[in-house]
C-alpha positions as a printed NumPy array, in Angstrom:
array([[ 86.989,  83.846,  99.983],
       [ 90.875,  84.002, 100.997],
       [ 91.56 ,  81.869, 104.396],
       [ 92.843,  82.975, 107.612],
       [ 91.574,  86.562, 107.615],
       [ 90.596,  87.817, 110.885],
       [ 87.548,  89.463, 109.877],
       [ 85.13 ,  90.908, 112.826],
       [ 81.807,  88.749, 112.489],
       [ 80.586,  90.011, 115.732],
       [ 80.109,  93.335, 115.958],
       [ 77.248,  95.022, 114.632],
       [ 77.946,  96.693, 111.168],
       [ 75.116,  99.439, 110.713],
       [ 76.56 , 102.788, 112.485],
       [ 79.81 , 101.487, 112.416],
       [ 80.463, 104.015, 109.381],
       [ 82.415, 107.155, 111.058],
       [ 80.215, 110.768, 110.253],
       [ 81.401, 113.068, 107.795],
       [ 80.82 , 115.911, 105.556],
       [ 82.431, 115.021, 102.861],
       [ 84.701, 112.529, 100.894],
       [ 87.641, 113.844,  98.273],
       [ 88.972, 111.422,  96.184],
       [ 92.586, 111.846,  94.577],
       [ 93.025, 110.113,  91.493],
       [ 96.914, 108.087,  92.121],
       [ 96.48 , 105.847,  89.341],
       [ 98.664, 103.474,  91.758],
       [ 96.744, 100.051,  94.057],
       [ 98.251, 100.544,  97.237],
       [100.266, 103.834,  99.078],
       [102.047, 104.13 , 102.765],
       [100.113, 103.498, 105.489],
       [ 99.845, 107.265, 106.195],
       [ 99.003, 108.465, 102.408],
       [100.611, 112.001, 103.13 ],
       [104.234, 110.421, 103.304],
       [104.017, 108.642, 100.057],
       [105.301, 110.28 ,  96.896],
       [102.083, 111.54 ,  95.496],
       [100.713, 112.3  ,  98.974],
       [101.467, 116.103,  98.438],
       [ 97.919, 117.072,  98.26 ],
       [ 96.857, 114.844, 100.999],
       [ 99.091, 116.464, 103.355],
       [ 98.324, 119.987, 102.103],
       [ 95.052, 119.523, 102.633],
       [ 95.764, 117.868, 106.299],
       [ 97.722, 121.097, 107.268],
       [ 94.832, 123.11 , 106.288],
       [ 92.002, 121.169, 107.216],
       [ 92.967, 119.559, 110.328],
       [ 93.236, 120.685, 113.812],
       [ 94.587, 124.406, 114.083],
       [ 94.71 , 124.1  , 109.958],
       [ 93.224, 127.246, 108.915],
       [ 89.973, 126.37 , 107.794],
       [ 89.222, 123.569, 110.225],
       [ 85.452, 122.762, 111.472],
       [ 85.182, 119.967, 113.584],
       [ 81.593, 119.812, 112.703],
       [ 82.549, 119.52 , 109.075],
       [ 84.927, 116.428, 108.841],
       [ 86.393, 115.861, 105.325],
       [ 87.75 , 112.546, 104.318],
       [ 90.912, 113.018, 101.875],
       [ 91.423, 109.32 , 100.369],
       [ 93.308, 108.25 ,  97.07 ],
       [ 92.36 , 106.283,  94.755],
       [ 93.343, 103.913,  91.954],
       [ 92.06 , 105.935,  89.318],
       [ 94.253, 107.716,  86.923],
       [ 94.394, 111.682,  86.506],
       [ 92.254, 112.706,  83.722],
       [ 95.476, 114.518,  82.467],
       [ 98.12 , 112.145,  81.158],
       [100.843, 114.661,  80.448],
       [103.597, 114.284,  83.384],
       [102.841, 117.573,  85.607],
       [102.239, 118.723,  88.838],
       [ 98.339, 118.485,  88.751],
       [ 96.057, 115.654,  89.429],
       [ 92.435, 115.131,  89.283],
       [ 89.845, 114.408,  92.266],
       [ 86.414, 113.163,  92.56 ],
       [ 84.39 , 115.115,  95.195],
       [ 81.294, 113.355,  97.166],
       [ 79.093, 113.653,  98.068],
       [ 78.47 , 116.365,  95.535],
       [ 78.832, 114.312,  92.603],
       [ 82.051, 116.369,  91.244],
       [ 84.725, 115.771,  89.102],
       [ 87.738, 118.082,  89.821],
       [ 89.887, 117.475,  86.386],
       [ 92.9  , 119.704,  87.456],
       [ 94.07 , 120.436,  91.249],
       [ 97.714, 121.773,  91.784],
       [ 99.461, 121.145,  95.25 ],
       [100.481, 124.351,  95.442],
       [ 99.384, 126.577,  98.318],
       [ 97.012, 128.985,  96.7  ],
       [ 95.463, 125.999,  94.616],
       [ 95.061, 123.949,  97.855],
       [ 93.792, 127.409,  99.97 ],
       [ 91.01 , 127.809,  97.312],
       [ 90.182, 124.54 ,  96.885],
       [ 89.768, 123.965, 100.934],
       [ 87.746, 127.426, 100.973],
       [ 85.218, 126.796,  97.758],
       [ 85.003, 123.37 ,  98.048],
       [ 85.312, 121.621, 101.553],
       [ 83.678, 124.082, 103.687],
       [ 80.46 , 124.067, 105.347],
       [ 77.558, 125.831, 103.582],
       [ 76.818, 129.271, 104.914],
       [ 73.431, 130.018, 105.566],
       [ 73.256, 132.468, 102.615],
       [ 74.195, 129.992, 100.055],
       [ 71.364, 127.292, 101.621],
       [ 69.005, 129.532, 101.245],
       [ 70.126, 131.106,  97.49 ],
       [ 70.286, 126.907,  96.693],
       [ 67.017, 126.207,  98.156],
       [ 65.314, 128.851,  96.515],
       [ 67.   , 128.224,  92.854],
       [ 66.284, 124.233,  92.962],
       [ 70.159, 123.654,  91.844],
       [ 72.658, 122.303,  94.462],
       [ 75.109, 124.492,  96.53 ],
       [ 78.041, 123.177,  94.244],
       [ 76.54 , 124.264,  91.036],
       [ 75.029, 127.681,  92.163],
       [ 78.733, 128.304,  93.448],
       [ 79.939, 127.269,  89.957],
       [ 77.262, 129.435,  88.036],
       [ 78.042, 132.374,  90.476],
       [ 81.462, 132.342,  89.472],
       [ 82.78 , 131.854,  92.92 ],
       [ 84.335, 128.684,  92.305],
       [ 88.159, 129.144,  91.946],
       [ 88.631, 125.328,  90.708],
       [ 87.186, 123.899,  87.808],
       [ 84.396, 121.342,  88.627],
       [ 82.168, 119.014,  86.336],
       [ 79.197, 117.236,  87.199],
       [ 79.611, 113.245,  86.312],
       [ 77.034, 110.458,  86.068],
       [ 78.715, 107.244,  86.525],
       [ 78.35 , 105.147,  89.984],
       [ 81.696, 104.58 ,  91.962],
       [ 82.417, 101.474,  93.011],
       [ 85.489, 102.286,  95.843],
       [ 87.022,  99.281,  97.252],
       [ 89.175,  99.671, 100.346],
       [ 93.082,  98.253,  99.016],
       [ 95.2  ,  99.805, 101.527],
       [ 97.11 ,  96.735, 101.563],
       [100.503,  99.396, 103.187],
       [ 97.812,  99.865, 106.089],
       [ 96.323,  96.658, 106.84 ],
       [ 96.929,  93.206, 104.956],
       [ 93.166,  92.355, 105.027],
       [ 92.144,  95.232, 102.654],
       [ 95.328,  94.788, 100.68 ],
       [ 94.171,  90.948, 100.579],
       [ 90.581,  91.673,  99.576],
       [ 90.55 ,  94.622,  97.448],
       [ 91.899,  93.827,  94.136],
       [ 89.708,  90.207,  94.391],
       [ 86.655,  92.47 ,  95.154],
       [ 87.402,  94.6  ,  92.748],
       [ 87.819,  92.02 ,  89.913],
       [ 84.953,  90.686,  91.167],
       [ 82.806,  93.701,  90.533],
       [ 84.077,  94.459,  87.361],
       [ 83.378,  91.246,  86.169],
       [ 79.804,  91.233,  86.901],
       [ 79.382,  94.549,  85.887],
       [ 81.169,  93.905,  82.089],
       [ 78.349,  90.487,  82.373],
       [ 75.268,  92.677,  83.117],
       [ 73.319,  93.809,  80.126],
       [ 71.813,  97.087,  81.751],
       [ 75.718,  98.53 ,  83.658],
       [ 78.765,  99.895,  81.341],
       [ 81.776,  99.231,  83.121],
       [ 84.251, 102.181,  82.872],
       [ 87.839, 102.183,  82.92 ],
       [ 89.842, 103.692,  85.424],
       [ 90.066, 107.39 ,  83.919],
       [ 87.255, 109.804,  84.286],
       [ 85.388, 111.046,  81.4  ],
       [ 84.67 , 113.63 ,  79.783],
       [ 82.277, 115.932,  81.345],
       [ 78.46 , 115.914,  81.886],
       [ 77.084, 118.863,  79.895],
       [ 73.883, 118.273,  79.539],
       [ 71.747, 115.142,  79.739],
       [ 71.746, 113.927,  76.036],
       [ 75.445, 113.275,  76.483],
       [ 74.597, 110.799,  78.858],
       [ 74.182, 107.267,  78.564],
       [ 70.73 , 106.72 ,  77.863],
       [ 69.625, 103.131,  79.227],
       [ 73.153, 101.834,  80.394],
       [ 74.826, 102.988,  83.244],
       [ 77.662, 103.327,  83.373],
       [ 79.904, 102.773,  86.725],
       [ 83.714, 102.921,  87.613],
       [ 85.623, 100.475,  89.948],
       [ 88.585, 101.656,  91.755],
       [ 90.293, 100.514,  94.947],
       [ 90.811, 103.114,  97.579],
       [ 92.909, 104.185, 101.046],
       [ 92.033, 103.487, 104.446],
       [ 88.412, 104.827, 104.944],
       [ 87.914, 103.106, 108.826],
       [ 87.39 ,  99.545, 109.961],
       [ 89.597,  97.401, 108.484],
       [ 88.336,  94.099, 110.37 ],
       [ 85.331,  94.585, 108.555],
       [ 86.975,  93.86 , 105.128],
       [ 85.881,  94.115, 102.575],
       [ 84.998,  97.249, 102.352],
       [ 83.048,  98.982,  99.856],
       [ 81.115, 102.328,  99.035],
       [ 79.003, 103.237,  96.64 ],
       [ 78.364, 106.16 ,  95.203],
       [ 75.48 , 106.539,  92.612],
       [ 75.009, 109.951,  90.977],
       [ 71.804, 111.379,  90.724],
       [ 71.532, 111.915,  87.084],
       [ 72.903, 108.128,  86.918],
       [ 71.495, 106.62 ,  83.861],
       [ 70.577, 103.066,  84.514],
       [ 67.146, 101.664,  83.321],
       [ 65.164, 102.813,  86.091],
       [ 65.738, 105.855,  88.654],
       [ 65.17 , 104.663,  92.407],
       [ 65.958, 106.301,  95.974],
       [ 69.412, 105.441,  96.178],
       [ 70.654, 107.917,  93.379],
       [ 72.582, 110.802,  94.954],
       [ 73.559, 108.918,  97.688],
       [ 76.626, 107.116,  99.196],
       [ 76.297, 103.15 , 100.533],
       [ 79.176, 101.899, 102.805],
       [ 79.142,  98.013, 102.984],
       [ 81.496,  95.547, 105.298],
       [ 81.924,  92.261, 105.218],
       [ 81.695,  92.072, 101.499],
       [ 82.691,  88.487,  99.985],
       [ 82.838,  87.957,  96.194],
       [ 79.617,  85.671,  97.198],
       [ 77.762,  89.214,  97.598],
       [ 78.936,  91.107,  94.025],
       [ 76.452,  90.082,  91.796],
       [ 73.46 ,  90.634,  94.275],
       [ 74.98 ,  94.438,  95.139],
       [ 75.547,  95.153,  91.49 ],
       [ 71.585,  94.285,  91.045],
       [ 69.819,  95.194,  94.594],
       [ 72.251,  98.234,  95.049],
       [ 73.29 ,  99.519,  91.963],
       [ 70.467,  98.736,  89.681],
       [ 67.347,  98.844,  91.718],
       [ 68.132, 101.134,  94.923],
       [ 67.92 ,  98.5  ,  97.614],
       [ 70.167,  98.659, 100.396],
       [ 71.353,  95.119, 101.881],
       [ 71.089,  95.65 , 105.385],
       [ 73.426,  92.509, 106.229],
       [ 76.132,  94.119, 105.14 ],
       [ 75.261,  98.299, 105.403],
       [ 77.665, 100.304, 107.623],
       [ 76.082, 103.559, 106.72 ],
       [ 75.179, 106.02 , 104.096],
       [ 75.003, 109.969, 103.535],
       [ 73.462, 112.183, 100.884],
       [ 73.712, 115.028,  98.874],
       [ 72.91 , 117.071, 101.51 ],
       [ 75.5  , 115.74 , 103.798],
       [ 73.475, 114.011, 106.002],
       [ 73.803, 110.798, 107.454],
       [ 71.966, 108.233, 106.571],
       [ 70.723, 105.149, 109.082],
       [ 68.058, 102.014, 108.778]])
C-alpha cells in the first residue's frame, strides 16, 4: 500500500455510493483524462450527452440520474473514425458503435438512458425478457446493442482529478488482473470487448471470464481505492449465486483485499461489507445491507 495517502478511515462507507439510474461507460482506450472528461480530446460524447442529459438538456429527469464515465478500454472498432464503443449498466450492454454526432447522441439518450415508461414495464414483465432486449426485439432501438457475459472490474484512475485514484488505480488494477490470470475458475480478458453474446453455447462454459479497466471519477475520492463490480447475469463462472446482474461499489480497497474480492465477490456472490459503498440491480434499484 503506497504511503502518505490521505485516505478517509472514518467515515462510514455503506450509503456513501451516490443513487443512480444508470452507468455508461465510454471505451477511451487511454488511463487517465482531464479532470472534467468533457474537455479532453475524446470527451465529445461525454459532453454531448451532458448537454442533453443534464439540467435544461432535453431529455433530463432528475429522478433518472445517468453516470457518463470513460474508461480504459479500447473501442471494439480499431479503424481510426469518429465512433467509439460503450458499455451500458446496469443493463448488461455492449454498445459496439456510438457516433458523437447529434442525431446518434439524441437517439441514444432517448432509447437508451431514459426512464422506463409504464407501458414497456408492463410489456417486459409480462414477456420475462428485460426492458433493453424487448426494446431491441421490438425494433425500437436506434443503436446497436449486444448482450455480454463477462464481469467488469472498473477501477477509479482519474489520476487528472485526484492524485489518490491516479496513485491507486493502475496498482489495483494490476493487482486484480494478476489474481484473476492465477485463479483456475476466472479468464482474464483483455481490454477490448468481445464479440457478442448470441446465445448461451457461445459462452464460456465453466470459466468466467472478467475484464479489468480503470475508470473516471465516479464520487469519493478519499475513499480510494475505488472499485465496482459488475457481474452479468448470464456470467459463466462455476456456480451462479445472488450477486449476478448486479453492480458492487467497494472503497477502501488495498491490494491486501484482491484476492479475497476476486473469490467472495466475484466467484461466490458474497458481498464484503467492510469495504461495500453500495450496489444497484438490473432493475435500477439501489441496493443496501
Amino acid at each position: 500500500m503506497p504511503s502518505g495517502l490521505e485516505i478517509d478511515y472514518e467515515k462510514p462507507l455503506n450509503g456513501s455510493m451516490a443513487a443512480y439510474a444508470q452507468q455508461l461507460l465510454i471505451c477511451t482506450g487511454k488511463d487517465d483524462w482531464p479532470s472534467k472528461i468533457e474537455e479532453g480530446e475524446d470527451g465529445v460524447i461525454a459532453k454531448g450527452l451532458s448537454e442533453l442529459l443534464g439540467r435544461g438538456g432535453k431529455f433530463s429527469d432528475p429522478f433518472h440520474r445517468i453516470a457518463v464515465t470513460n474508461s480504459s478500454f479500447i473501442p471494439v472498432s480499431n479503424q481510426v473514425n469518429a465512433t467509439t464503443s460503450a458499455y451500458l449498466l446496469p443493463d448488461f450492454q455492449l454498445l459496439p458503435h456510438i457516433s458523437p454526432d447529434t442525431k446518434s447522441m439524441e437517439a441514444l439518450a432517448e432509447d437508451l438512458l431514459t426512464r422506463k415508461t409504464p407501458e414497456v414495464e408492463k410489456a417486459s414483465a409480462s414477456s420475462g425478457i428485460g426492458t433493453q432486449e424487448l426494446h431491441r426485439l421490438q425494433g425500437t432501438h436506434r443503436i446497436q446493442t449486444h448482450e455480454f457475459c463477462e464481469a467488469l472490474v472498473l477501477i477509479c484512475g482519474h489520476g487528472g482529478r485526484d492524485e489518490r485514484c491516479g496513485i491507486m488505480g493502475p496498482l489495483l488494477r494490476s493487482e486484480f488482473r494478476s489474481a484473476i490470470s492465477n485463479s483456475n475458475e476466472l479468464t482474464l480478458e483483455n481490454d477490448r470487448p468481445g464479440k457478442p453474446l448470441k446465445g448461451l453455447d457461445e459462452a464460456p462454459k465453466t470459466r468466467g471470464s472478467v475484464r479489468v479497466g480503470l475508470i473516471s471519477h465516479i464520487g469519493g475520492h478519499r475513499f480510494a481505492g475505488n472499485v465496482i463490480i459488475y457481474i452479468p447475469p448470464k456470467f459463466k463462472g462455476p456456480t451462479s449465486h445472488a450477486l449476478m446482474g448486479k453492480g458492487i461499489w467497494y472503497g477502501r480497497v488495498e491490494p491486501k483485499h484482491i484476492e479475497g474480492i476476486v473469490k467472495e465477490t466475484i466467484l461466490k456472490g458474497n458481498v464484503i461489507s467492510e469495504l461495500y459503498r453500495g450496489g444497484i440491480d438490473q432493475d435500477r434499484r439501489m441496493l443496501r445491507i
